[in-house]
C-alpha positions in Angstrom: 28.9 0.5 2.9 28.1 4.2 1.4 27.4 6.6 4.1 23.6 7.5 2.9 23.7 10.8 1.3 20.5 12.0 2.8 19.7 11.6 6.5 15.8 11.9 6.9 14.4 14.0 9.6 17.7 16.3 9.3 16.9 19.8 8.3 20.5 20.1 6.9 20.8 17.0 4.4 16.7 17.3 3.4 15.8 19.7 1.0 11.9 21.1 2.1 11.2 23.4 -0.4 9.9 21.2 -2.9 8.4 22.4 -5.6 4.4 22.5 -5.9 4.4 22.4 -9.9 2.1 20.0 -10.9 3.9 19.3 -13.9 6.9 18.1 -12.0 7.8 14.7 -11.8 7.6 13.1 -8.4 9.8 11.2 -6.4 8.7 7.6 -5.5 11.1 5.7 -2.4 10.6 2.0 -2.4 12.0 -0.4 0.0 13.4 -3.7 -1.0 11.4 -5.4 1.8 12.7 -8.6 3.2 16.3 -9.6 2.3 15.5 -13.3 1.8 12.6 -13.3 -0.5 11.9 -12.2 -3.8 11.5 -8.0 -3.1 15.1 -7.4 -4.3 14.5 -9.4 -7.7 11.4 -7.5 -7.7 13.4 -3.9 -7.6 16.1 -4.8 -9.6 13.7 -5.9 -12.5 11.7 -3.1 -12.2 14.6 -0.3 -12.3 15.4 -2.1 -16.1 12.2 0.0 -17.0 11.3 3.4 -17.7 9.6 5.6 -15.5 8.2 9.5 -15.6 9.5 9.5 -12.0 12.5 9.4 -10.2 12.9 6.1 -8.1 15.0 5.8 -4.6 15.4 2.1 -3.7 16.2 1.4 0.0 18.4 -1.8 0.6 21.5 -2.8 0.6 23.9 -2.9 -2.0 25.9 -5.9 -1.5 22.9 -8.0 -1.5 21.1 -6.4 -4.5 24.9 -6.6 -6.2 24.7 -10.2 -5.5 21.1 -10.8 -6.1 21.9 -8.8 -9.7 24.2 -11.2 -10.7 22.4 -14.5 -9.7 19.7 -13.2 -12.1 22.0 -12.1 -14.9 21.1 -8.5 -14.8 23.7 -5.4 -15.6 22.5 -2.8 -13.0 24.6 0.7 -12.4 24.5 1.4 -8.8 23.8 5.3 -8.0 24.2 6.8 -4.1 20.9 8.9 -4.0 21.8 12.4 -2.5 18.8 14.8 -2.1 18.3 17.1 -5.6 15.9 20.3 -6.0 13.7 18.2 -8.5 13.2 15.1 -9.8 15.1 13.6 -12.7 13.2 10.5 -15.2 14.5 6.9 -14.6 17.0 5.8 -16.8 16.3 1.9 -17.5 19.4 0.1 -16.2 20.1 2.4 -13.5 19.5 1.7 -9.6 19.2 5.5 -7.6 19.8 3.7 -3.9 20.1 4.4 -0.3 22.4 1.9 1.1 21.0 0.3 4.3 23.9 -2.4 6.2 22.6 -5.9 7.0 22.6 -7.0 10.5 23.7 -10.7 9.7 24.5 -12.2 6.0 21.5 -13.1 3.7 21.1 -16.0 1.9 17.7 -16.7 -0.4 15.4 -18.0 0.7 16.3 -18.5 4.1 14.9 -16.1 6.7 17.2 -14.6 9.3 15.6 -13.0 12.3 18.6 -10.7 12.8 17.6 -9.1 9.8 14.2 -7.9 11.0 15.7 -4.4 12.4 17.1 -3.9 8.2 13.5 -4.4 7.1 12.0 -2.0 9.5 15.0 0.6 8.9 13.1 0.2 5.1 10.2 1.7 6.7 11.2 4.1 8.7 13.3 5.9 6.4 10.5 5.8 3.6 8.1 7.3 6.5 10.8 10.2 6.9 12.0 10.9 3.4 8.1 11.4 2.6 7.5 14.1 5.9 10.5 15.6 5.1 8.6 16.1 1.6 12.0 14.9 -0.3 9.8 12.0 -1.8 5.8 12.0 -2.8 4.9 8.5 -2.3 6.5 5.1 -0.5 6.1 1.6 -2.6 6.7 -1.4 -0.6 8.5 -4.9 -1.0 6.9 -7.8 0.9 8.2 -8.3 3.9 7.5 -11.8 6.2 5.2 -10.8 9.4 6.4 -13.8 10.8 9.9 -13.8 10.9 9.6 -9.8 12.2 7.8 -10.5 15.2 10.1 -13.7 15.5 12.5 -10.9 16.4 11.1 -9.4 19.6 9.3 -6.5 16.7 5.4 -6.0 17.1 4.4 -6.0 13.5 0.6 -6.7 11.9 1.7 -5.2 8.5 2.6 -2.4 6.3 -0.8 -0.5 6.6 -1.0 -0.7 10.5 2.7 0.5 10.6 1.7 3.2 8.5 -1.2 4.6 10.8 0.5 4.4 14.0 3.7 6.1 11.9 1.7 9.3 10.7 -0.8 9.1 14.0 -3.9 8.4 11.5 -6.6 6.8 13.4 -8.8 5.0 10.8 -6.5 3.7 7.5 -8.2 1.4 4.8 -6.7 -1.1 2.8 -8.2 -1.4 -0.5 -6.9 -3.7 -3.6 -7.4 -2.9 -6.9 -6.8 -5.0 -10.1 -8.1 -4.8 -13.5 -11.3 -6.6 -12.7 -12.4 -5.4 -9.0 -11.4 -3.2 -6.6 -11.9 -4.4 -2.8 -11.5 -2.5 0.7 -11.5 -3.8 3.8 -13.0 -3.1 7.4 -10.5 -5.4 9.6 -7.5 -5.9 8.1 -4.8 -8.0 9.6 -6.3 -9.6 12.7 -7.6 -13.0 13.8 -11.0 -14.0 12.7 -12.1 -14.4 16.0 -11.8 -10.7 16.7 -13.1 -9.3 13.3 -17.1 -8.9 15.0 -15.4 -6.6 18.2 -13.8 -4.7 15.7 -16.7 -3.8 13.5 -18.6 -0.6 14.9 -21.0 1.9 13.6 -18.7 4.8 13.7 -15.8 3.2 12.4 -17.3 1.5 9.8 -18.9 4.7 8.3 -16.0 6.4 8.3 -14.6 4.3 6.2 -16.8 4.6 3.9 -16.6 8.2 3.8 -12.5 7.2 3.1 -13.3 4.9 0.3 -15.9 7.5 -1.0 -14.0 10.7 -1.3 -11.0 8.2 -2.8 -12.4 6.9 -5.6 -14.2 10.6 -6.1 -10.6 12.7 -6.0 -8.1 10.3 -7.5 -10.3 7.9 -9.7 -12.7 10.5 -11.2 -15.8 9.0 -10.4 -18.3 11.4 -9.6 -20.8 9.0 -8.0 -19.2 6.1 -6.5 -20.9 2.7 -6.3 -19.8 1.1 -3.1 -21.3 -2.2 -2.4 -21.2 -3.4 1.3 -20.5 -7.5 2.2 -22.4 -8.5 5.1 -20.5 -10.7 8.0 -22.4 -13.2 8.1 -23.4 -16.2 6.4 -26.5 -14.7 4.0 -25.6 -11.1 6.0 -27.7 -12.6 8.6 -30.3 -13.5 7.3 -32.3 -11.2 9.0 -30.9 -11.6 12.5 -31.0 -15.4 12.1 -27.6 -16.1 11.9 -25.8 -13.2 13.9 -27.0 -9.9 14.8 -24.1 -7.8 13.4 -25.5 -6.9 10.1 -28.8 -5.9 11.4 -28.0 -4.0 14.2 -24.5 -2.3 13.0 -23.9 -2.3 9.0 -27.7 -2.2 7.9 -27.7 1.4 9.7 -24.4 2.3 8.9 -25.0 1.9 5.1 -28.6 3.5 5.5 -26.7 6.5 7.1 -24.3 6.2 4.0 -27.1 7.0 1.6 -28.6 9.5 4.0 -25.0 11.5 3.0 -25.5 10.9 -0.4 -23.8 7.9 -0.8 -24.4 4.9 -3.5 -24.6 1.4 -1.5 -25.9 -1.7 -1.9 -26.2 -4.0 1.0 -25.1 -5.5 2.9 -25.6 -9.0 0.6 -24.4 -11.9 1.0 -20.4 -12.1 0.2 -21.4 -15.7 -1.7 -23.3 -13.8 -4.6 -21.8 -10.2 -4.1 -19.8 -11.2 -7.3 -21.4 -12.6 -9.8 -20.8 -11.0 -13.1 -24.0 -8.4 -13.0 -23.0 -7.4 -9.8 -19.4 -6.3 -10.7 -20.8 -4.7 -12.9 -22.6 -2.8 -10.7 -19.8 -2.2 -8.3 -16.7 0.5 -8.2 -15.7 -1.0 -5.0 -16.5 -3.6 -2.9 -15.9 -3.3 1.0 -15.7 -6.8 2.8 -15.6 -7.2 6.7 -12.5 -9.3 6.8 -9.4 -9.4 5.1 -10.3 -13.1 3.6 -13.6 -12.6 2.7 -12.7 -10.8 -0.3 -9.0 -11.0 -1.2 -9.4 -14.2 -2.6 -11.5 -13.6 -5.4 -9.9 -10.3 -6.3 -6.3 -12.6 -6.6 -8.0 -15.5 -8.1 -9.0 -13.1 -11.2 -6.0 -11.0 -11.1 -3.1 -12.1 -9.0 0.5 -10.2 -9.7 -1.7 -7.8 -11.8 -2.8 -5.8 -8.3 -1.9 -3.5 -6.4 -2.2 -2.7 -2.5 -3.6 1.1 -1.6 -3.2 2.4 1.8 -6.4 5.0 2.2 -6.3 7.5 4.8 -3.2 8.0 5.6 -1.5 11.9 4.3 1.6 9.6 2.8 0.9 7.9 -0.5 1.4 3.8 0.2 1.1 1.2 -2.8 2.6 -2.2 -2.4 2.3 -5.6 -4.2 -0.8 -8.4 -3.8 2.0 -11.0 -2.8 4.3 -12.3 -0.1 7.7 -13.0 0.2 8.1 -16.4 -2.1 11.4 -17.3 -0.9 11.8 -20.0 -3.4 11.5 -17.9 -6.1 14.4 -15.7 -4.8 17.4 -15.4 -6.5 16.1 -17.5 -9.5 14.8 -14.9 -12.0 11.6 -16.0 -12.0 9.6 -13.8 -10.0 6.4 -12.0 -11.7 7.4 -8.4 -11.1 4.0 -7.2 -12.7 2.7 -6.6 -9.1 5.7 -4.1 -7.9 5.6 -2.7 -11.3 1.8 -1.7 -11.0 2.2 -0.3 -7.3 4.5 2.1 -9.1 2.4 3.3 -11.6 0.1 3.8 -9.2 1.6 5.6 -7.2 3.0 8.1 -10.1 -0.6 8.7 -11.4 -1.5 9.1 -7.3 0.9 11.4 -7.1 0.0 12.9 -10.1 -3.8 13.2 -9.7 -2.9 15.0 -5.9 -1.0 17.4 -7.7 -3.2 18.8 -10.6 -6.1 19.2 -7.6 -3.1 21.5 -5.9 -4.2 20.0 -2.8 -3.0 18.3 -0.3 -3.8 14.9 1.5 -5.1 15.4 5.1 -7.5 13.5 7.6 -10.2 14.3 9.8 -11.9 12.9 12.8 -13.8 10.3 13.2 -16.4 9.5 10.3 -15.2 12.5 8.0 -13.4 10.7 6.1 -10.8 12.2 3.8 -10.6 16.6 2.9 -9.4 17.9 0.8 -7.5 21.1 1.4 -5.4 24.2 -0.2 -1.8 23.1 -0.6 
C-alpha cells in the first residue's frame, strides 16, 4: 500500500494557506464508503467524467484496481499529495488516498472487520477539510448495520458529522429536481421522533433551512412549508397534542421573524401538485414521512445536504446495493449530482467571501467575513 502523501491534522504535510480566490477551483474529497457495495463502482464511474474541480477519492487501491477491472474500466491511479491549488479533473484519472483494508473484500458480502476502513473514510475527509486542504466532503453509502455490527456507534453520516465539528443542531435536507425536503428527526426510531421534537429546536432549524436556501440557492424569500406529526396535524388536538402545542407556535414564531410558512398540514395532501408549487422546501417531522415521495419522483437523481454544519457534506439518496456491486450496473447519477453540488456549494460560499459558521440555539446559520 502507498504511504498517503498527506497526513491530515499534521501541520507539516497540510498546506493552510489556501487560497481565498473565488475564482479558484475547489477541492472536493469523497470517500468510497463501504467496501462491499456499490460506492466504489460509484467513484470509479464518476472519475471517467469531467469536473471544474479537483477530486481526492479515499479507499483503497487494490480493491478499486479490482473493482475497475470487474467493470471493464481503464482508470490511471494517481497518489494525491497536498498542492498549493487545485488542478481540473482529467476524465480517466483517479487522484487517491490509499486507505489498507482490515480483512479481504469481496462484493457484495459484508465484512464487519472492515467497519474501522469505512470510518477511517470519514475521519480523514473530516481532517483534510479543517486542515482547509479540501472545501467540501462527498460521501459513498456506507451500511449502518454492518458498522455497529462491529462494536462502532453509528446512526449515519449527518450525526457523525455534528458530533465531528461539535455542531449542535445539523439538518438533513434532500433535494431533487422536483422537491426539496428537510427533516426534523433524522435517523431514530419512530417511537422516539415526538421526545425529540421541541420548540427551540425545531425553530432553529428553520432558521438553518431559511438562511440556506437564501445564501446558496438565491431565493430571497423562502417558502418553507411545515408537515404536521400527526395524522391530519392533529386535527386540532384530536389526535395528538404535538402540533398544537409545539409546531403551531413554532411556525407562528417563524413568521413573526419574517419567515414564509405554511402549516403545519397534513403530510397526506402537503403534495399535491398546487402545493409544490407553492413550496421551496418542505420540512417533515420524521425521516419517512417525506423521503419517500421525494425518491418515488426522483430516485438516483438526488442528492443528500448536510445543513448546519461549517464542512460542506453532499452524499447520494441510496444505500449500499450489494448486488449491484461489481456488475457495472449501478446508476451513478446520484454520486454524480452530490458532486455538482458540492462544486456550485463551494462555489456560491466563495463569491459571498464568507465563511460558514454556526450559532447557538435558534440562530440558525451567519454569515461572516472570511
Amino acid at each position: 500500500m502507498a504511504t498517503p502523501a498527506i497526513e491530515p491534522g499534521n501541520p507539516d504535510t497540510v498546506d493552510h494557506n489556501v487560497t481565498t480566490d473565488p475564482t479558484a477551483l475547489p477541492k472536493i474529497v469523497i470517500t468510497s464508503g463501504e467496501p462491499a457495495g456499490i460506492g466504489p463502482d460509484l467513484v470509479l464511474t464518476a472519475a471517467m467524467s469531467s469536473w471544474d474541480a479537483q477530486l481526492v477519492v479515499l479507499g483503497n487501491q487494490t480493491l478499486l484496481a479490482e473493482r475497475a477491472r470487474l467493470m471493464g474500466l481503464s482508470v490511471i491511479f494517481e497518489p494525491y499529495s497536498s498542492t498549493p491549488a487545485a488542478e481540473p479533473h482529467t476524465p480517466g484519472t483517479l487522484p487517491l488516498i490509499d486507505l489498507p483494508l482490515r480483512n479481504p473484500c469481496e462484493p457484495g458480502v459484508l465484512e464487519p472487520g472492515n467497519a474501522s476502513y469505512v470510518m477511517a473514510q470519514l475521519d480523514m475527509a473530516v481532517e483534510l477539510c479543517r486542515a482547509k486542504e479540501c472545501q467540501a466532503i462527498v460521501t459513498a453509502p456506507v451500511n449502518k448495520a454492518v458498522i455497529n455490527r462491529a462494536g462502532i456507534p453509528f446512526s449515519g453520516h449527518t450525526e457523525f458529522l455534528a458530533a465531528a465539528t461539535g455542531t449542535d443542531r445539523v439538518v438533513m435536507m434532500l433535494v431533487s429536481d422536483a422537491l426539496r425536503i428537510a427533516l426534523a428527526t433524522t435517523h431514530i426510531p419512530l417511537r422516539d421522533v415526538p421526545d425529540a421534537i421541541d420548540a427551540p429546536s425545531l425553530l432553529e432549524t428553520l432558521n438553518i433551512i431559511h438562511a440556506h436556501l437564501m445564501t446558496q440557492c438565491g431565493i430571497e424569500q423562502p417558502r418553507i412549508t411545515v408537515l404536521g406529526l400527526n395524522p391530519h396535524a392533529g386535527e386540532n388536538g384530536h389526535l395528538g397534542l404535538e402540533d398544537k402545542t409545539i409546531i403551531e407556535p413554532v411556525c407562528e414564531a417563524a413568521r413573526e421573524q419574517g419567515m414564509s410558512i405554511a402549516g403545519p398540514l397534513p403530510a397526506d395532501s402537503a403534495f399535491i401538485p398546487a402545493m409544490r408549487e407553492q413550496t421551496d422546501v418542505y420540512l417533515a417531522m420524521y425521516h419517512d414521512q417525506g423521503l419517500p415521495v421525494l425518491k418515488a419522483l426522483g430516485f438516483h437523481k438526488a442528492v443528500n445536504i448536510t445543513l448546519g454544519p461549517p464542512i460542506v457534506r453532499t452524499s447520494v439518496d441510496h444505500g449500499t446495493a450489494l448486488d449491484l456491486a461489481g456488475t457495472g450496473k449501478a446508476d451513478s447519477g446520484s454520486l454524480k449530482t452530490a458532486i455538482r453540488t458540492a462544486i456550485d456549494l463551494v462555489t456560491a460560499k466563495k463569491k459571498e467571501g464568507s465563511e460558514l459558521s454556526v450559532t447557538g440555539r435558534g440562530e440558525g446559520i451567519q454569515w461572516s467575513s472570511a
